[in-house]
C-alpha positions as a Python dict, from the first residue, in 0.01 Angstrom:
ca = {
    (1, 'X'): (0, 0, 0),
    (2, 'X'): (-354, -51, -78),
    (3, 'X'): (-561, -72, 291),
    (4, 'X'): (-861, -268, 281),
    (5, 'X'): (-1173, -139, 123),
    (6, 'X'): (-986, 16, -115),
    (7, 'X'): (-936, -126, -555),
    (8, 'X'): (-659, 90, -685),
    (9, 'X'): (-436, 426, -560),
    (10, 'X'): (-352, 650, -821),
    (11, 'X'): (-51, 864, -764),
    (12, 'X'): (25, 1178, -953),
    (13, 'X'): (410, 1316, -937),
    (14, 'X'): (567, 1687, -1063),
    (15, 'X'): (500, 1804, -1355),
    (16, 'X'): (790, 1913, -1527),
    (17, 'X'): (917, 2032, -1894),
    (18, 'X'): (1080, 1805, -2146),
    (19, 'X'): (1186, 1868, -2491),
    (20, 'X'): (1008, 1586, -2762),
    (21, 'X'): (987, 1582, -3109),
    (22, 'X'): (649, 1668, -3281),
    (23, 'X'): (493, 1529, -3547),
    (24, 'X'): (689, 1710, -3788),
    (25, 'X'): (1065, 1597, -3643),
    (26, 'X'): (1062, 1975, -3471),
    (27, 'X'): (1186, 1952, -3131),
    (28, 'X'): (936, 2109, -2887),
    (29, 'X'): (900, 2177, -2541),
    (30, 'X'): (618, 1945, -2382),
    (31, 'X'): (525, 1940, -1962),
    (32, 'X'): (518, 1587, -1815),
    (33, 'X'): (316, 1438, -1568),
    (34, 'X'): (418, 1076, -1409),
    (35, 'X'): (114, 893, -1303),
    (36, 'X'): (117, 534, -1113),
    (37, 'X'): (-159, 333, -1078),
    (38, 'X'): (-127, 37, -815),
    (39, 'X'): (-436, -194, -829),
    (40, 'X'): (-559, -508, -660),
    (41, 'X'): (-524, -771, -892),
    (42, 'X'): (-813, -985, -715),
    (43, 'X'): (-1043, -735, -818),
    (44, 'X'): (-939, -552, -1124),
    (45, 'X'): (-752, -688, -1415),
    (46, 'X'): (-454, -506, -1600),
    (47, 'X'): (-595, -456, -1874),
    (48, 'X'): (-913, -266, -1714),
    (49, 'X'): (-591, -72, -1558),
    (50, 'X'): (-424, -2, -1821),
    (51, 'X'): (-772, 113, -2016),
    (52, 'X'): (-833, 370, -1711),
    (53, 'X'): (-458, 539, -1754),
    (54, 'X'): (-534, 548, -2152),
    (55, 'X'): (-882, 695, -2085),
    (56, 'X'): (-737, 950, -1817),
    (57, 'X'): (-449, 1035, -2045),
    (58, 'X'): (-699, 1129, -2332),
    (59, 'X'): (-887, 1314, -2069),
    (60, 'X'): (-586, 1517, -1936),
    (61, 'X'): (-466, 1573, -2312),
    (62, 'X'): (-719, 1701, -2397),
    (63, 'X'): (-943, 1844, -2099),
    (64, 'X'): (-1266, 1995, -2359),
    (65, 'X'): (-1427, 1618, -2370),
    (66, 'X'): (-1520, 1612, -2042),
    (67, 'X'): (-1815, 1886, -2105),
    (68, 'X'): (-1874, 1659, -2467),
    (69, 'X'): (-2124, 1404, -2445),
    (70, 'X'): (-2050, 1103, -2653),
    (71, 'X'): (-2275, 955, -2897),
}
């Protein structure tokens, strides 16, 4: 539940291992971590949601670009 005051929770579960296929069609072992993101619609819109969870994906993916500056 969102209180007032408050635009969005984000809620991070267990990460856990899973196998996936790679690129290659090579099964892999990969660790998994479920994210929510509950929003008030009055002030955000999905698709500025769903553009934060692709940004912090990226981010978590790939932790290095948070010391790059981009140009």
């Amino acid at each position: 539940i969102i209180n007032p005051g408050e635009a969005a929770i984000l809620g991070l579960g267990r990460i856990f291992d899973r196998a996936v296929l790679d690129g290659n069609g090579k099964i892999r072992n990969a660790k998994i971590l479920p994210v929510s993101l509950t929003f008030d619609h009055q002030i955000l819109d999905g698709a500025q949601a769903a553009d934060f969870l692709k940004t912090l994906k990226g981010l978590l993916e790939e932790p290095e670009h948070l010391f790059v500056e981009k140009t």
